[in-house]
TIKOL-532120 format. One record per residue (C-alpha): residue number from 1; residue in one letter; chain; y, x, z. Coordinates in pm, 1 decimal, decimal comma. Each point is the difference from the previous one (the first is absolute). Layout:
BEGIN
<drenpa n="NUM" res="A" chain="A" Y="Y" X="X" Z="Z"/>
...
END
This chain:
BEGIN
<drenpa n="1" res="X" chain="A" Y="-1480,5" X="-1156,3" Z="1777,6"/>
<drenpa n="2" res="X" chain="A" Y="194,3" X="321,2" Z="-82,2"/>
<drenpa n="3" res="X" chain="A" Y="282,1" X="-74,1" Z="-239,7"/>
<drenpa n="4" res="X" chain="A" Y="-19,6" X="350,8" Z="-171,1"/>
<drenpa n="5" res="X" chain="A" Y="-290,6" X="-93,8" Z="-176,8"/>
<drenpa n="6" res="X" chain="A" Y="48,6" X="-290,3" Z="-119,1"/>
<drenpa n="7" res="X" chain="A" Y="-60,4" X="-41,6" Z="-368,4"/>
<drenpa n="8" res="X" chain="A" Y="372,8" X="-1,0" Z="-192,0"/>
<drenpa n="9" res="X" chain="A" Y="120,9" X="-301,8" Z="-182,4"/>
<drenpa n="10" res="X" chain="A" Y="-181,9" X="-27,1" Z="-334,1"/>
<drenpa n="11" res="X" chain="A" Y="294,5" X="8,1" Z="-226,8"/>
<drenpa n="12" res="X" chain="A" Y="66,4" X="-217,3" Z="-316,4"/>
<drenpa n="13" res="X" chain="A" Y="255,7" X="214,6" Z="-220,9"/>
<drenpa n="14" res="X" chain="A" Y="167,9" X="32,0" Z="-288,2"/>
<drenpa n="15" res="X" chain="A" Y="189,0" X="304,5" Z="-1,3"/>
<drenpa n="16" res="X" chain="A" Y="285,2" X="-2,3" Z="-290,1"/>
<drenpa n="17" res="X" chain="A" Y="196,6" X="305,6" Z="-110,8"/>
<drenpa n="18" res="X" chain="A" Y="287,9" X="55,1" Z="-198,1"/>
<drenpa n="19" res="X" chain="A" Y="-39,8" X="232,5" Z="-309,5"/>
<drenpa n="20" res="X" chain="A" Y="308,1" X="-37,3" Z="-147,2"/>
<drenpa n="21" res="X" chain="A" Y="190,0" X="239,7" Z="-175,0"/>
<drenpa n="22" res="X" chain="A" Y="217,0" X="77,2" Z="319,3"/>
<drenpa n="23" res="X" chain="A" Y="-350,5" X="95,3" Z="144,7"/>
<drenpa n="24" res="X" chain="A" Y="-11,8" X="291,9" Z="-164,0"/>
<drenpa n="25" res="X" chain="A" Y="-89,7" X="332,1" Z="180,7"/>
<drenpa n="26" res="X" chain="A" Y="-50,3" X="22,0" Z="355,0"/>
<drenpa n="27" res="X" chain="A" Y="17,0" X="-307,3" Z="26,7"/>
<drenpa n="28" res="X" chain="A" Y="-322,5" X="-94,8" Z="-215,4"/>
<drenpa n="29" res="X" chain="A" Y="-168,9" X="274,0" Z="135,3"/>
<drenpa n="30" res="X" chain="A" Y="53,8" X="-58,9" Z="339,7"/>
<drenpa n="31" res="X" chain="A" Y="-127,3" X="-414,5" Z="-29,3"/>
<drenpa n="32" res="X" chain="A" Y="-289,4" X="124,3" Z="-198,1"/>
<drenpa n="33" res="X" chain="A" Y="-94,5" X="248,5" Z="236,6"/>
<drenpa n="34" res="X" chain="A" Y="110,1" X="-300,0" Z="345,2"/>
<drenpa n="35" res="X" chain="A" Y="-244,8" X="-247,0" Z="-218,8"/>
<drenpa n="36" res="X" chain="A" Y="-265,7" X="241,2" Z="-15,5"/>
<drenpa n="37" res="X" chain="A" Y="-13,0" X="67,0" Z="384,0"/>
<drenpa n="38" res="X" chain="A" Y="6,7" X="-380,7" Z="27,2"/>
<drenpa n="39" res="X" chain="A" Y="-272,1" X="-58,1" Z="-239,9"/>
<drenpa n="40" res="X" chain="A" Y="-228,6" X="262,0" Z="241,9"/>
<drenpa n="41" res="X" chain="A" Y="79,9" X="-208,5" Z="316,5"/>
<drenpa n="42" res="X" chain="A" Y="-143,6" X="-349,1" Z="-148,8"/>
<drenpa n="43" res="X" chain="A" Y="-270,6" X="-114,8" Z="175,5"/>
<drenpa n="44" res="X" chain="A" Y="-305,7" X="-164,7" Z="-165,5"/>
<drenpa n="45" res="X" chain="A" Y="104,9" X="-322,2" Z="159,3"/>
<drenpa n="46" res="X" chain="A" Y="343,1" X="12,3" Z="-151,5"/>
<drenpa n="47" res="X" chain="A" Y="103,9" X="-146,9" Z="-335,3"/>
<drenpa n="48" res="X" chain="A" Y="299,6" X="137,3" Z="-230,5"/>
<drenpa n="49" res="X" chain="A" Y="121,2" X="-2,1" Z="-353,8"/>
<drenpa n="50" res="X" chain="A" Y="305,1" X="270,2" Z="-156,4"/>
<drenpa n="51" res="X" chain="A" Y="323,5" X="-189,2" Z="-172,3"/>
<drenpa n="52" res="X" chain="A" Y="210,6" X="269,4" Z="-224,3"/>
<drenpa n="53" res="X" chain="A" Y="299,8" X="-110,7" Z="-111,2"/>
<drenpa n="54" res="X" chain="A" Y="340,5" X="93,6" Z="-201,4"/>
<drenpa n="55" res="X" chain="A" Y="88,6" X="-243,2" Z="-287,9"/>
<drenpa n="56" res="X" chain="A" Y="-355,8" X="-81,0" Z="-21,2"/>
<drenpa n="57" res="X" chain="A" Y="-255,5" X="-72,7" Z="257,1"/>
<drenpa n="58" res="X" chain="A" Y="-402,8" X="172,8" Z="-4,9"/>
<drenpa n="59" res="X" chain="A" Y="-267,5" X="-87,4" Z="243,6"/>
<drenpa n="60" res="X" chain="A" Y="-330,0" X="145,3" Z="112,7"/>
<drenpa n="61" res="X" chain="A" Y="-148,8" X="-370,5" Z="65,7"/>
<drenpa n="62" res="X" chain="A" Y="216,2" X="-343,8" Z="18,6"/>
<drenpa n="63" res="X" chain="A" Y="-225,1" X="-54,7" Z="349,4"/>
<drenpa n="64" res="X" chain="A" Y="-47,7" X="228,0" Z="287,6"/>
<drenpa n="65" res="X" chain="A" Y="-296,7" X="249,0" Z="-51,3"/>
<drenpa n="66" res="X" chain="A" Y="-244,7" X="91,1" Z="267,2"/>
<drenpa n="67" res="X" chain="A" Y="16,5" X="316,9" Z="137,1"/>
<drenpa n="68" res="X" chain="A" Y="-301,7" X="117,4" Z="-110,9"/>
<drenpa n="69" res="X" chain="A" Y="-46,0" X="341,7" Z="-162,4"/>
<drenpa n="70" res="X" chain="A" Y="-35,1" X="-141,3" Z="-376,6"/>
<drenpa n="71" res="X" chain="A" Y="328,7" X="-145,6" Z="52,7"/>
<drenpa n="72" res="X" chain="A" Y="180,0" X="253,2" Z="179,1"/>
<drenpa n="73" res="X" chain="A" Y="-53,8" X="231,5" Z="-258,1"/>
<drenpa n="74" res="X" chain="A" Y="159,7" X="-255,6" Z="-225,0"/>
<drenpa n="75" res="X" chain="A" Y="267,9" X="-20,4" Z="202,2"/>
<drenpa n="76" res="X" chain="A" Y="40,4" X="411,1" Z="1,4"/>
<drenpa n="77" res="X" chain="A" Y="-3,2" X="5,3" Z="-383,6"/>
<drenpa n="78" res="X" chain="A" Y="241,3" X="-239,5" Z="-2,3"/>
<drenpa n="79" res="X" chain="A" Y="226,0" X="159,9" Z="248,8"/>
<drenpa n="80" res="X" chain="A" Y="-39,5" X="324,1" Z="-145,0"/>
<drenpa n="81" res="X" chain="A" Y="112,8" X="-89,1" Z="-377,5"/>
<drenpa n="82" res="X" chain="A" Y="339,3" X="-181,6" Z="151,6"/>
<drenpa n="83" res="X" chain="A" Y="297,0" X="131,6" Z="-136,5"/>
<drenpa n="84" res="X" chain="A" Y="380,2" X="-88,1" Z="15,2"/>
<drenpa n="85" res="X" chain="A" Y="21,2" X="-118,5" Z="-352,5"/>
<drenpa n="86" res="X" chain="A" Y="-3,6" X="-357,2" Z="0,7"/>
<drenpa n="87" res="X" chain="A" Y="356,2" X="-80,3" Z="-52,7"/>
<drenpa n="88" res="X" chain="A" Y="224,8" X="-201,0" Z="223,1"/>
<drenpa n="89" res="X" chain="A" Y="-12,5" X="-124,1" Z="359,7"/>
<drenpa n="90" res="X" chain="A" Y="-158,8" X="-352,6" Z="-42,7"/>
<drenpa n="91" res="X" chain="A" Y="-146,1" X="-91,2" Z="354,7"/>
<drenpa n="92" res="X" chain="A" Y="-50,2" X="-348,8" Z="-56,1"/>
<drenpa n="93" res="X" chain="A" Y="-283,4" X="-5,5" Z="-241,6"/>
<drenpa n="94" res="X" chain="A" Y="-173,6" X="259,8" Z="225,3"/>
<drenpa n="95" res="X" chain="A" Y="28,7" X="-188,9" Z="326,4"/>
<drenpa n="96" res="X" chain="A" Y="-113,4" X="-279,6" Z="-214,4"/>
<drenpa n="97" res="X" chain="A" Y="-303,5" X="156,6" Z="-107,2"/>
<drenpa n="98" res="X" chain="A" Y="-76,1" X="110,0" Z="409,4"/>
<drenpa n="99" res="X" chain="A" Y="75,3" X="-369,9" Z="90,5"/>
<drenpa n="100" res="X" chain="A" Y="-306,8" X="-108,7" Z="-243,5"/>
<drenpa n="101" res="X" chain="A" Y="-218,9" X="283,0" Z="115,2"/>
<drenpa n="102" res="X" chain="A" Y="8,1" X="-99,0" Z="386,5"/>
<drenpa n="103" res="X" chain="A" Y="46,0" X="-353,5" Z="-109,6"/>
<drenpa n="104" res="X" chain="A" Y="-309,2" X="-192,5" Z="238,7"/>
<drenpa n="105" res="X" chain="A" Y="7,7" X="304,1" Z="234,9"/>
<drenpa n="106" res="X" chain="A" Y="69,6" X="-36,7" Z="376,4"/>
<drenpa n="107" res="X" chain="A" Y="193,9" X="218,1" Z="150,4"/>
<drenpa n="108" res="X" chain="A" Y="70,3" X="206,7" Z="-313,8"/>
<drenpa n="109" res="X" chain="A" Y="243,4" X="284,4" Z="-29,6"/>
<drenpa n="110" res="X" chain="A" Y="257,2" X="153,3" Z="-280,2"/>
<drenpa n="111" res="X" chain="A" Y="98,8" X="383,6" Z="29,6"/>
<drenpa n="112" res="X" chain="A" Y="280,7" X="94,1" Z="-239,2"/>
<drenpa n="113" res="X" chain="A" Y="142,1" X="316,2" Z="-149,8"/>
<drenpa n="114" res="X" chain="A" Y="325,4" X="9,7" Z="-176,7"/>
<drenpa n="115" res="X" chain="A" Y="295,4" X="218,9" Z="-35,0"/>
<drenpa n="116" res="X" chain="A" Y="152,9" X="-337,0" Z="-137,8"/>
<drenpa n="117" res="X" chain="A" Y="336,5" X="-104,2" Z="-61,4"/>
<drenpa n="118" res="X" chain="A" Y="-85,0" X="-418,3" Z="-38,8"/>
<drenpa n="119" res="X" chain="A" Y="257,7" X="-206,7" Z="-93,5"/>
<drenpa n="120" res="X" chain="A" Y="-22,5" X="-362,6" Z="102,2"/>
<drenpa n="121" res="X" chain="A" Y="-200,9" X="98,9" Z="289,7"/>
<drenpa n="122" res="X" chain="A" Y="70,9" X="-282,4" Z="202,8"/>
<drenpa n="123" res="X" chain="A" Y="-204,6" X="-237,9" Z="-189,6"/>
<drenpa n="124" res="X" chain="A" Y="-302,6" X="223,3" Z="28,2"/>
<drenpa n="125" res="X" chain="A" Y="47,8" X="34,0" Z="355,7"/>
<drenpa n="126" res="X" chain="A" Y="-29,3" X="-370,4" Z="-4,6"/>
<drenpa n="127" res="X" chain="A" Y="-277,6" X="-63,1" Z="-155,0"/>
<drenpa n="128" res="X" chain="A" Y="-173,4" X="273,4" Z="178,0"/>
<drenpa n="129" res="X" chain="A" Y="73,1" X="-209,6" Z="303,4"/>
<drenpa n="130" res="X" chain="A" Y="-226,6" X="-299,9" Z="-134,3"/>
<drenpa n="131" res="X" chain="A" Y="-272,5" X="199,4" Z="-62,5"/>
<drenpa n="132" res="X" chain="A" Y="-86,1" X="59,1" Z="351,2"/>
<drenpa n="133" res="X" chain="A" Y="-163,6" X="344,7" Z="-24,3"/>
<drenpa n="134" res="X" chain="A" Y="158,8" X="353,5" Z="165,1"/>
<drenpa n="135" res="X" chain="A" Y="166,4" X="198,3" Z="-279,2"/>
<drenpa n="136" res="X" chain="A" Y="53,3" X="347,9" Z="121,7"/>
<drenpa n="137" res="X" chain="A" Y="258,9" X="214,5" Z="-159,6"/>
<drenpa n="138" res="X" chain="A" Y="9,8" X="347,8" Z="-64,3"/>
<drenpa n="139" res="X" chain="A" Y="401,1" X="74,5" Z="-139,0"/>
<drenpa n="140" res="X" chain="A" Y="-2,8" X="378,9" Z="-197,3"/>
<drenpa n="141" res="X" chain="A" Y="331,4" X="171,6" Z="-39,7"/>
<drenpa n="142" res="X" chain="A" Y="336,6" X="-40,9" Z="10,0"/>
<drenpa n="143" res="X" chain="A" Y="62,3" X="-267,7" Z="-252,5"/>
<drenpa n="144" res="X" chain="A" Y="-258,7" X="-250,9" Z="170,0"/>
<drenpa n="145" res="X" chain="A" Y="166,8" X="-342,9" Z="65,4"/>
<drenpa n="146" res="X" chain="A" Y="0,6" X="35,7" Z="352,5"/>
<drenpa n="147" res="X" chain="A" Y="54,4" X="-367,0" Z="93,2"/>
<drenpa n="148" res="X" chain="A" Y="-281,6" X="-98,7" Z="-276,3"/>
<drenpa n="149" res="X" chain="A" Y="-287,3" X="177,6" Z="144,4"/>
<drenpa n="150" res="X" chain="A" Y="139,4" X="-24,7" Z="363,2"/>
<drenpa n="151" res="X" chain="A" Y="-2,6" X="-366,4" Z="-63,9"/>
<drenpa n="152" res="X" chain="A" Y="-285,1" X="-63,8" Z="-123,6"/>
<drenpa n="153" res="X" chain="A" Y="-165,1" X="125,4" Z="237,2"/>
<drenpa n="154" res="X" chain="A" Y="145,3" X="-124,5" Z="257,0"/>
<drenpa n="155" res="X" chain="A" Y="-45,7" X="-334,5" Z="-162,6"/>
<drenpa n="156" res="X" chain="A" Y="-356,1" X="-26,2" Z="-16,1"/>
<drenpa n="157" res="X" chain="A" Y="-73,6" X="163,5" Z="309,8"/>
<drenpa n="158" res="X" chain="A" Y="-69,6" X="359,3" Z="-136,3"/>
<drenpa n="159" res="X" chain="A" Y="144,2" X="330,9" Z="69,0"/>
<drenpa n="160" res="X" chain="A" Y="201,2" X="220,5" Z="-260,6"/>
<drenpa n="161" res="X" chain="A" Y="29,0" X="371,3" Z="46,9"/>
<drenpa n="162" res="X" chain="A" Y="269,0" X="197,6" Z="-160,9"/>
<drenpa n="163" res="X" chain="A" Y="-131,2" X="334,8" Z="-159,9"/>
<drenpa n="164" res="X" chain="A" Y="148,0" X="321,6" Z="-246,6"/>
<drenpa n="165" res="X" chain="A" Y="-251,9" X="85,7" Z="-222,9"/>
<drenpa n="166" res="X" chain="A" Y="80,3" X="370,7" Z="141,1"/>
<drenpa n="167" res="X" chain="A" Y="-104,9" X="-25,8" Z="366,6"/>
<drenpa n="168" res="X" chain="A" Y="-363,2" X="-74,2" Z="22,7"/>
<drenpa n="169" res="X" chain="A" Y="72,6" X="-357,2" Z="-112,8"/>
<drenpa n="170" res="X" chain="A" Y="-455,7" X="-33,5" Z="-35,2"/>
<drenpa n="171" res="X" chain="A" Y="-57,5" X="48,1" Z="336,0"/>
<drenpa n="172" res="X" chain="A" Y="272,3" X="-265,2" Z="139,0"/>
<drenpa n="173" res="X" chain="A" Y="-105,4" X="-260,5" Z="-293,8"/>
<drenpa n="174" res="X" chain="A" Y="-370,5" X="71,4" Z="158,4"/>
<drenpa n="175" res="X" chain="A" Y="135,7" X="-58,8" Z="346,4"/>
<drenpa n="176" res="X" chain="A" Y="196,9" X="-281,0" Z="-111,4"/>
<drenpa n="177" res="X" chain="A" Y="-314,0" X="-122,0" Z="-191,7"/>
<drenpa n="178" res="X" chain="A" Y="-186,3" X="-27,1" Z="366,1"/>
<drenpa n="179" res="X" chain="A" Y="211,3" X="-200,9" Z="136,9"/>
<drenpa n="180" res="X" chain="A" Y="-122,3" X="-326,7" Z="-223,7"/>
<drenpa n="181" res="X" chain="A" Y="-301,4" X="9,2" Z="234,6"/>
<drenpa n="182" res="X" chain="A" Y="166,0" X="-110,4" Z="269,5"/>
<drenpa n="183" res="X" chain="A" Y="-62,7" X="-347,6" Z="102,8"/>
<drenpa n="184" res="X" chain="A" Y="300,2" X="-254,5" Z="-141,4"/>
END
């Protein structure tokens, strides 16, 4: 038994970034560019689905995918037509949509990306608790409500990393990323 090579945790994902308005920039640019490293280190036996979200939320599937290459390259057309033009910050209905997604999933797994300022945090926080499954956060940027994504992790037995868009912010969301294949 070597531990180095054993086979990682198949992952069951729903990665949901913010394109608001306030994403504008770097800060798109940067989560596009994160999402599409992430989308290269899926494994076949891994399942995911993209949440975009502002005012509005858009989805690549309402249920995790396989990770096969028919729907990665879904996945990569999705990712690469996200913008920061959806509006306002309204996390709710996104972490809605990722609760349905993994709904029936063991051991499944939320990554989020948000330069958000939420108000009434707490109550998502809450809710996030009941769900049972890791959210890990990824704050961008200055204005990022600290004590939401901190929190939330935190919460739900995730991890939140706190990143400026200007200093290589991809490559610590892909590190960050790794860590949800650690055991719970």
């Amino acid at each position: 038994f070597f531990p180095g090579l054993q086979q990682p945790r198949p992952l069951n994902l729903a990665i949901v970034i913010d394109c608001s308005g306030s994403m504008q920039g770097d800060s798109i640019e940067q989560a596009k560019h994160a999402l599409e490293s992430i989308l290269d280190v899926l494994q076949p036996h891994d399942r995911v689905t993209l949440i975009a979200f502002g005012s509005t939320t858009s989805v690549l599937s309402e249920r995790l995918l396989p990770c096969n290459k028919t729907n990665l390259g879904k996945a990569k057309r999705f990712a690469k037509q996200l913008d920061a033009n959806m509006g306002g910050t309204e996390i709710d209905n996104a972490l809605h949509e990722a609760y349905a997604a993994v709904r029936g999933s063991e051991s499944a797994d939320i990554f989020l990306v948000t330069d958000g300022e939420v108000s009434c945090w707490k109550s998502v926080v809450k809710e996030a608790k009941g769900f049972g499954h890791r959210i890990f956060t990824v704050g961008i940027g200055a204005a990022v409500s600290e004590a939401f994504v901190r929190e939330l992790a935190a919460g739900t037995g995730g991890e939140c990393e706190l990143v400026s868009p200007r200093e290589g912010m991809a490559d610590r969301v892909i590190r960050h990323f790794e860590r949800m294949r650690a055991p719970r």
